[in-house]
C-alpha positions in Angstrom: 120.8 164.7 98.1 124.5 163.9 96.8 125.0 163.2 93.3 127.3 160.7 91.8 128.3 159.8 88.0 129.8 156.4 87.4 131.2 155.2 84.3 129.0 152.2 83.5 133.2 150.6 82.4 134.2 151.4 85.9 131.6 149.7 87.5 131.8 146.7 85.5 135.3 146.4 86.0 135.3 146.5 89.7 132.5 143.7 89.7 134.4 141.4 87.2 137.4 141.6 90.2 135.3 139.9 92.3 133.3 137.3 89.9 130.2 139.7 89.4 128.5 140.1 85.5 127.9 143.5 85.2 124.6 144.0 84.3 122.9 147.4 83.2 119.4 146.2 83.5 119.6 144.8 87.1 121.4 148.2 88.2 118.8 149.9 86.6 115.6 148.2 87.8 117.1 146.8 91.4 119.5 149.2 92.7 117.1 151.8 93.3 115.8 149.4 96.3 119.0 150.0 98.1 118.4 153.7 99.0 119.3 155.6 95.8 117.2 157.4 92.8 118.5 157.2 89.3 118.7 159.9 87.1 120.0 158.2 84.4 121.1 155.1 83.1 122.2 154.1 79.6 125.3 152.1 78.2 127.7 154.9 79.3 127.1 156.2 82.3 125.1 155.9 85.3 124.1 159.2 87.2 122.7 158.7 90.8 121.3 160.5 93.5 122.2 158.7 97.1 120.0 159.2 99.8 121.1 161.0 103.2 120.8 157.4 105.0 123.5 155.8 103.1 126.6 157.8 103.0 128.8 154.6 102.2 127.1 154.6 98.2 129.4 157.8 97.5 131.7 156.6 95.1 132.1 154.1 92.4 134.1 151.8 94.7 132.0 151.6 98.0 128.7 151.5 95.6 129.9 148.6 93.7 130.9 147.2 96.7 127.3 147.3 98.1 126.4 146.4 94.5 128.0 142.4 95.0 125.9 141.8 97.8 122.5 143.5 96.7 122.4 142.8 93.0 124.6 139.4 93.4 124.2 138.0 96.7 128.0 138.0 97.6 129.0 137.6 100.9 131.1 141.0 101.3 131.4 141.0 104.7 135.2 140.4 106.4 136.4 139.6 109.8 140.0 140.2 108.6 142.7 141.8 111.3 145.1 144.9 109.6 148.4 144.1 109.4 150.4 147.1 110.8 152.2 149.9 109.0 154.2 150.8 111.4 153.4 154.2 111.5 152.3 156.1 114.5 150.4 159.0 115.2 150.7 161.6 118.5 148.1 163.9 119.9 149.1 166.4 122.1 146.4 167.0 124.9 145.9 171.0 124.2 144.1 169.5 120.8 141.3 168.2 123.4 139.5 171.9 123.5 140.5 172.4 119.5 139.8 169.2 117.6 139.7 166.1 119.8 139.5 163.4 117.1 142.1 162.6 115.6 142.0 159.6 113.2 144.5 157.6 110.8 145.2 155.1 107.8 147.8 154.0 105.3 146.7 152.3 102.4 149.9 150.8 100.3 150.4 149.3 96.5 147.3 150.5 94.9 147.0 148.6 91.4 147.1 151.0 88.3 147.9 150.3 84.7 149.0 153.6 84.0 149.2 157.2 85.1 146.1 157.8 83.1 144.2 155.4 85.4 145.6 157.0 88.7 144.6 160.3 87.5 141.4 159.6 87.3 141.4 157.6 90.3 142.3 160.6 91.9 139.8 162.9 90.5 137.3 160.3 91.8 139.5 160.4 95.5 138.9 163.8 95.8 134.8 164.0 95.0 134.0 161.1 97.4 136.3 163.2 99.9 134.1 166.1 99.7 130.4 164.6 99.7 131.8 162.9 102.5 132.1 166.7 103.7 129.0 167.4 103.4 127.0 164.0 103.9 128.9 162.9 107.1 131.4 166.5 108.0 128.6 168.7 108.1 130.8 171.0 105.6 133.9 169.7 107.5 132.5 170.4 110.8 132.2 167.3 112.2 134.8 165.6 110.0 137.6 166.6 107.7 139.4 163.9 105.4 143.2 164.6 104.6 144.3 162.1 101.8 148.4 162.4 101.3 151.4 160.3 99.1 153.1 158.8 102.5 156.4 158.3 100.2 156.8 162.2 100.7 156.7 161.7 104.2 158.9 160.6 107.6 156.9 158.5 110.3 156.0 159.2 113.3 153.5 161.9 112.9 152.2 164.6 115.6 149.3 166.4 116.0 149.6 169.7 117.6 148.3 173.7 118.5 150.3 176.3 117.2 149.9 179.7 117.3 148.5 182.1 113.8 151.8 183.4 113.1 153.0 179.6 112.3 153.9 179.3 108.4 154.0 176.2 105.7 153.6 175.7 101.9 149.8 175.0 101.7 148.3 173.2 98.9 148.5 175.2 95.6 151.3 177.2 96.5 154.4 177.6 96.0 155.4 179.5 99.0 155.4 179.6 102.8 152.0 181.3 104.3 151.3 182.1 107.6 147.9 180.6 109.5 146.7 184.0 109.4 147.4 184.5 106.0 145.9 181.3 104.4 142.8 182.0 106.4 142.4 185.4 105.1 144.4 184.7 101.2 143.8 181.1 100.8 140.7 179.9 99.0 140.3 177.1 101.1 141.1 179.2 103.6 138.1 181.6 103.1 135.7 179.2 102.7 136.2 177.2 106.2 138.1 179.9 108.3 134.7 179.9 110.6 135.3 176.4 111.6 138.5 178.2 113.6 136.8 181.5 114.9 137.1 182.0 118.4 140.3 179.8 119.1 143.9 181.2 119.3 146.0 178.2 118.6 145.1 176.0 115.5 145.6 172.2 115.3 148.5 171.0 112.1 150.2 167.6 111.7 154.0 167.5 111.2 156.2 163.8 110.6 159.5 163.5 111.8 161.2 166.4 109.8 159.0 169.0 111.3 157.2 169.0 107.8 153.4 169.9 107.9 151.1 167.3 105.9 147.9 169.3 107.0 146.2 171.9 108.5 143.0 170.6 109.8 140.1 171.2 108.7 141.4 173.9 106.2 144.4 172.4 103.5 146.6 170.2 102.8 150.4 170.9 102.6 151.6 171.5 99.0 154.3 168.5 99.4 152.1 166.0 100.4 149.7 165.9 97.5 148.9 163.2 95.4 150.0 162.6 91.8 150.0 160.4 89.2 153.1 157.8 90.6 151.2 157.7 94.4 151.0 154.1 95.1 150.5 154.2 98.8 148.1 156.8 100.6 148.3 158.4 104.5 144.7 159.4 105.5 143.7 161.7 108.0 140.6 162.3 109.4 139.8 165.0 112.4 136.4 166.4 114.3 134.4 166.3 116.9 132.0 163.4 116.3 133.8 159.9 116.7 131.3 158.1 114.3 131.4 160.5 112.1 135.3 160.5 111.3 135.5 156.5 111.9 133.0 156.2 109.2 135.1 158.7 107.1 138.0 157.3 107.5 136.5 153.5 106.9 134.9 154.6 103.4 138.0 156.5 102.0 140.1 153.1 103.2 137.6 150.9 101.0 137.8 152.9 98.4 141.6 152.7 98.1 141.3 148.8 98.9 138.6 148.7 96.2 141.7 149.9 94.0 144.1 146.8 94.7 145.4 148.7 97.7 145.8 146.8 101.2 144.9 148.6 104.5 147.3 149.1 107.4 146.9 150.3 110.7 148.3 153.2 112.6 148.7 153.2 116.3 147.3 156.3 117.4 148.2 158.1 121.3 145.0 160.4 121.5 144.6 163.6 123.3 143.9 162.1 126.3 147.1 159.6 126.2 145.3 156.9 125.2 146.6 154.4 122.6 144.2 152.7 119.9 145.1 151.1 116.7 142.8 152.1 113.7 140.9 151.3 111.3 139.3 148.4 113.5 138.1 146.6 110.3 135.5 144.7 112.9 132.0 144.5 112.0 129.7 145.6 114.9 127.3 143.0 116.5 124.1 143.9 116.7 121.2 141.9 118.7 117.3 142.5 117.7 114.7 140.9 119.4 112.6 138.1 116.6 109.3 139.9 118.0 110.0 143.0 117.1 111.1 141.6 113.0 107.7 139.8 112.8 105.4 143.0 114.5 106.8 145.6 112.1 107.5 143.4 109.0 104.1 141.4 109.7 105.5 138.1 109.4 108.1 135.9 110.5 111.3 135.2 108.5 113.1 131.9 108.8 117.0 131.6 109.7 118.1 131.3 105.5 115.5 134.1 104.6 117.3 136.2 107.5 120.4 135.4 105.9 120.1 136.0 102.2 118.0 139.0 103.3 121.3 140.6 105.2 124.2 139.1 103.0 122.3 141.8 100.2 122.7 144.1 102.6 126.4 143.8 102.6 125.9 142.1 106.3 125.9 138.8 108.0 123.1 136.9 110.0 124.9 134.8 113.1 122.1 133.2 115.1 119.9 133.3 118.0 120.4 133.4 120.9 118.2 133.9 124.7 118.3 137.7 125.8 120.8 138.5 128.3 119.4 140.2 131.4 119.9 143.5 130.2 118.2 143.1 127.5 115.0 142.1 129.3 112.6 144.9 129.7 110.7 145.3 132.4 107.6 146.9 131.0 107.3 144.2 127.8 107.6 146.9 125.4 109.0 146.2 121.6 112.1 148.4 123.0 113.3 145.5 125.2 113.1 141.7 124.8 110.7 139.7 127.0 112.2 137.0 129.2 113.7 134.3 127.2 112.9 135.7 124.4 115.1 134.9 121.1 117.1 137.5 120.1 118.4 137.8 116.4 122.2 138.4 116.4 123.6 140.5 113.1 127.2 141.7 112.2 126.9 144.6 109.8 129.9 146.9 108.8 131.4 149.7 110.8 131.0 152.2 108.2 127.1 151.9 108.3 126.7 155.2 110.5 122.9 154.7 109.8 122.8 151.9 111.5 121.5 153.5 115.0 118.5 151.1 116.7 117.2 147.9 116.1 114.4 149.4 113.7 117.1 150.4 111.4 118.2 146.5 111.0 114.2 145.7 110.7 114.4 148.1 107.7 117.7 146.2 106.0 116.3 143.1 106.6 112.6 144.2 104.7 114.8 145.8 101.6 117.5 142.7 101.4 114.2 140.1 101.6 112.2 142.3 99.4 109.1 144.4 100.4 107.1 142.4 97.7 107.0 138.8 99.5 106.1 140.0 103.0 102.5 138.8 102.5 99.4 140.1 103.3 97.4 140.9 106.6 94.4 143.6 107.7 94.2 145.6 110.7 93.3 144.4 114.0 91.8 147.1 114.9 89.2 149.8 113.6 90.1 152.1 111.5 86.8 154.6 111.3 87.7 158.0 110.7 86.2 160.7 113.4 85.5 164.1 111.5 87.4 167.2 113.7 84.2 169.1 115.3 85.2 172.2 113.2 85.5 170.1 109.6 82.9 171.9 108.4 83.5 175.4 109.0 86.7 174.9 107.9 85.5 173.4 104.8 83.2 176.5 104.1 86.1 178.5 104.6 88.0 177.2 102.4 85.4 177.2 99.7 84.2 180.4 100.2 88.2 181.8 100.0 88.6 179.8 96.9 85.6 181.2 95.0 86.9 184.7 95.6 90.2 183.7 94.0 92.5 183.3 96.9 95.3 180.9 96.5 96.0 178.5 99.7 99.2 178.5 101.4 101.2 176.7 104.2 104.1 178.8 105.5 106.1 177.7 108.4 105.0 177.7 111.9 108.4 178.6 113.1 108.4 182.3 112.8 110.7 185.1 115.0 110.3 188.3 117.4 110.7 191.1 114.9 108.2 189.2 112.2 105.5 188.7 114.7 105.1 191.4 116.8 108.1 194.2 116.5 107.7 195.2 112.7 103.6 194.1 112.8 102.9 196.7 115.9 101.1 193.6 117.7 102.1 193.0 121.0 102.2 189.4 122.4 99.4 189.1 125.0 99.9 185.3 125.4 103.3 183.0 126.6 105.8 182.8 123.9 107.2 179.0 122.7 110.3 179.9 122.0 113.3 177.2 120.4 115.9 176.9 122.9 118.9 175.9 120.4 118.0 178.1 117.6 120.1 177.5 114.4 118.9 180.8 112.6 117.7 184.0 113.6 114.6 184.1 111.2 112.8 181.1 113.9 113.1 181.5 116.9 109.6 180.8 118.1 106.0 179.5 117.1 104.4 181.9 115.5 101.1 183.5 117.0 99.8 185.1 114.3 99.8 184.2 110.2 99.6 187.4 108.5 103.6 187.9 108.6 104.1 184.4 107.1 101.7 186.3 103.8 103.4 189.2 104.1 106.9 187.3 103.2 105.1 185.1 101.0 104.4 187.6 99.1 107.7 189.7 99.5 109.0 186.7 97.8 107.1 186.9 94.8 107.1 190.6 94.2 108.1 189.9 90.5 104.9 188.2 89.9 101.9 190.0 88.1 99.7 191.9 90.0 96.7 191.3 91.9 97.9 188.2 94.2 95.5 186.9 96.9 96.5 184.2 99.1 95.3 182.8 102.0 96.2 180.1 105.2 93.9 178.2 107.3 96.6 177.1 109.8 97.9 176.7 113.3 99.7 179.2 115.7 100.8 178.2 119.2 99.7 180.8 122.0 100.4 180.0 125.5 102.1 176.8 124.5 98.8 175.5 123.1 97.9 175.2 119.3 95.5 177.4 118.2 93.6 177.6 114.5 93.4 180.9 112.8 92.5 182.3 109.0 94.6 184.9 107.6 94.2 186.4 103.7 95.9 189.4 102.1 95.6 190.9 98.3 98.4 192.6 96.6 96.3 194.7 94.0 96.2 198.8 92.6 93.1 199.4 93.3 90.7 198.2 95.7 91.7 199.8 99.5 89.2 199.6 102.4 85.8 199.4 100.1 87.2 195.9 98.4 88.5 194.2 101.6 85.0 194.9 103.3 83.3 193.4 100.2 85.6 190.0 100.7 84.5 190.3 104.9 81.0 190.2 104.3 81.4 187.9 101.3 83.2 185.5 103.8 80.9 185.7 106.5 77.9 185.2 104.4 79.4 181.9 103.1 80.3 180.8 106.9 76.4 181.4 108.0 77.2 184.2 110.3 74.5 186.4 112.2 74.3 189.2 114.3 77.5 190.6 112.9 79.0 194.4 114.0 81.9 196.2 112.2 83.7 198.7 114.7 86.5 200.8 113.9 90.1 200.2 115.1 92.5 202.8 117.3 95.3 203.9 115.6 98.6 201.2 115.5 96.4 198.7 116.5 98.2 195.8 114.3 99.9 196.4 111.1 96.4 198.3 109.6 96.3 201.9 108.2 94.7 204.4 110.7 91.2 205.2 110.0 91.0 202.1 107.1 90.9 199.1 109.8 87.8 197.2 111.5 87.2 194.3 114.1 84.3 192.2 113.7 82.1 191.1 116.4 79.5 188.1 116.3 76.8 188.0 118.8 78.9 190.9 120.6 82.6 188.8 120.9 85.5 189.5 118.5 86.2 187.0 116.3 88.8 189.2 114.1 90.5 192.5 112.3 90.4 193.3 108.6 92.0 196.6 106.8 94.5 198.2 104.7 98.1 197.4 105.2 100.0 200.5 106.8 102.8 201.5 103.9 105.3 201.7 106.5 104.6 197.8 107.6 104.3 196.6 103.8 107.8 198.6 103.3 109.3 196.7 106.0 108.9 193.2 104.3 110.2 195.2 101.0 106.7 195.2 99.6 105.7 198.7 97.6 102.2 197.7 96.4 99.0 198.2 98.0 97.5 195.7 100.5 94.5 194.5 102.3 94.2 191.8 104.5 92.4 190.0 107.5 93.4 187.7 110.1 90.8 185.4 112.0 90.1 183.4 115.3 88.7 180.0 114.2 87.9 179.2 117.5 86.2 182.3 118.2 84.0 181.6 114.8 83.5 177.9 115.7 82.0 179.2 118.8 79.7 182.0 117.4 78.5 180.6 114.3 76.3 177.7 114.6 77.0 174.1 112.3 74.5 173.9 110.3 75.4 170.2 109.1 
């Protein structure tokens, strides 16, 4: 989770702007109802973690901002219109296939004493910019933020592809580098130069004298930057998720406003020759039917408790009013309202990208009335527990592993090709689940076996002490259906075939097995040593393998000790073992 540090001065001087006693106590106690975890809170400073939901908390500004409504039930809320700046912004269309969303805002006459005091506003500019990055650009992705001193440039601006070989003075320069160059030279450059792979012309925005202001999503140009005597801010914002930059663009905007500066709009001719005039400073309306408030939250809340309950939530609560036809849904679920039903009508703030279903206002409204006063009820319906039909098995397992000094584990079920059954020797007898939008190469699929989830576990903590003995009771999915299994291994010097066969009959014993047969396995047969492997049989079926690990598997998972392990069917043992209980 992002990390912020606020001076406990700053904060108390952007309340006192707006009428609001600064009070350590309440911030310390209260605050940490909005969505946030603090780490520390004393007379100085106050160090915060923000939680993923609430990207608007990022800086000092926009948290004190949320601060007057939460902590001091201050309407925050505006339904003001921009005035213009005058300044326009053009898109060429070939930026539709490179980076489509293109976004701007001019902030003018931001209110500082000093130098000292814009410098440090700055510092704090430039950390909100980049855990917006990360919170809301996915690592500039999604969104980059471009923050320049608009008395260095010449409105209109244009967005536009040009080739690699096209030059400017980047940020931190002092001299003209090619595209090619600053992705291959440029620190910035090195770090983000993936975001551009694959495309041959590159998006840059020039004013009026040809000048570049930036390079999205790698730099800014070196003549644009901010200093010390910036009064009034350009802001850029470009991706490919519309929400995503809005919100960006919104949340760098308060900030500045936060400051003394005052918000302006830019008329914008998108990609796809459309024109729009941003930021739309609107709140967005949002309708929630009263039933489905009272089913989650348990009771019902009254029109002031609805109010107070949104005002600390830096929103507004508007009414009620009948649901419209479209919001009538036609199998009476909570989804839809029911036929005249009242519906609950809320303006929030655009910047609130977690604001994505009615639910997510039932949650405001339970934080801004307080989860302490929503009374008291008891289920309406029984709540007996059924025990699984294998609880018991499972639970001798489990004891019988633990009393030989086997540690339990839970490794992922998402496991990959090469794990499984490629550097194991198993072959995969069953249908393969497979992900169909991977995001890394290590899982690609549910895993059908456990021991390769040890083997890794175990890989991981070579460093440790020897012997390690772990062990999972877990689930693998074969054939698209979820299947239990047990798998154990030891890392130890000593021991080989004699001490795993010891643990096997150990285990069985404990489980109340009978009728039990050891047979030798064929050679590469599973990941087991020739000639030091075994299946076991109950009443005649298989139920699982045990053995030494082959040196040339263990080697593959970087492991150079000696191992034994087994790997069990839990189904197979549920069916050949009878419960005793």
């Amino acid at each position: 989770m992002p990390t912020i540090s606020v001076e406990q001065k700053l904060l108390a001087k952007l309340l006192s702007q707006h009428g609001c006693q600064h009070d350590i106590a309440d911030v310390d106690h209260r605050l940490p109802l909005l969505g946030t975890d603090i780490d520390r809170c004393d007379d100085e400073v106050l160090d915060i973690e923000i939680f993923p939901n609430r990207p608007d908390l990022l800086s000092a500004e926009t948290l004190s901002f949320a601060m007057r409504g939460f902590l001091h039930n201050q309407e925050t809320l505006s339904n003001e219109s921009l005035e213009p700046s005058g300044v326009s912004l053009t898109v060429d269309p070939e930026l539709a296939s490179i980076r489509p969303i293109i976004l701007g805002a001019v902030v003018r006459g931001l209110t500082m004493k000093d130098d000292g005091e814009m410098d440090e506003f700055i510092k704090q500019l430039m950390d909100h910019q980049e855990k917006l990055h990360f919170a809301l650009g996915r690592g500039r992705r999604r969104a980059s933020i471009g923050v320049h001193d608009l008395a260095n440039l010449n409105p209109p601006f244009v967005v536009k592809a040009v080739e690699r070989t096209h030059s400017f003075t980047p940020l931190a320069m002092n001299e003209p580098m090619t595209i090619v160059e600053i992705l291959s030279a440029h620190p910035k450059g090195i770090e983000y130069a993936h975001l551009l792979e694959g495309m041959e012309k590159v998006p840059i925005i020039e004013d009026a004298n040809g000048s570049v202001l930036s390079f999205p999503p790698i730099i800014n140009g070196e003549h644009t930057t901010v200093q010390s005597s910036t009064r009034d801010l350009f802001i850029d914002v470009t991706g490919w998720d519309r929400r995503a930059c809005e919100s960006c663009l919104m949340l760098v905007a308060l900030q500045a406003k936060e400051r003394g500066g005052i918000v302006q709009t830019v008329h914008i001719k998108d990609c796809n020759g459309e024109d729009e005039i941003l930021p739309n400073w609107q709140p967005v309306h949002h309708r929630v039917p009263a039933r489905l408030v009272s089913t989650i939250l348990g009771r019902e809340l009254d029109d002031d408790e609805l109010k107070n309950a949104m005002i600390r939530m830096g929103g507004l609560f508007t009414g009620r009013s009948p649901a419209t036809s479209e919001e009538i849904g036609k199998d009476g679920s909570m989804k839809h309202a029911g036929d005249g039903e009242d519906m609950l009508c809320f303006d929030m703030p655009r910047w609130r990208f977690d604001l994505l279903h009615p639910v997510d206002i039932v949650e405001d409204l339970a934080i801004g009335h307080g989860y302490e006063d929503l009374g008291v009820d008891v289920p309406k319906a029984p709540m007996n527990a059924i025990p699984r039909p294998d609880n018991h098995l499972r639970r001798r397992i489990r004891t019988s592993m633990q009393g030989m000094g086997f540690m339990q584990i839970q490794s992922l079920t998402l496991s990959n090709d090469q794990d499984q059954f490629d550097r194991m020797r198993w072959k995969p007898f069953n249908e393969i689940t497979r992900i169909t939008n991977p995001i890394t190469l290590e899982h690609t699929m549910m895993r059908h076996f456990l021991l390769p989830g040890l083997l890794r576990l175990l890989a991981s903590n070579r460093h440790h002490d020897l012997p390690q003995s772990v062990y999972e009771l877990g689930t693998v999915v074969r054939d698209h259906t979820n299947m239990d299994r047990l798998a154990f291994l030891t890392a130890e010097r000593t021991g080989g075939f004699a001490a795993i066969r010891g643990r096997i009959q150990a285990l069985l014993r404990d489980i109340g097995a009978e009728n039990i047969a050891i047979e030798a396995l064929p050679e590469n047969e599973g990941p087991w040593l020739a000639g030091r492997a075994a299946r076991v049989l109950l009443n005649g079926e298989w139920v699982g393998c045990f053995g030494e690990i082959d040196p040339t598997i263990s080697q593959s998972f970087e492991l150079l000790v000696p191992l034994n392990g087994a790997e069990f069917d839990v189904e197979a043992l549920k069916t050949a073992i009878t419960d005793p209980v």
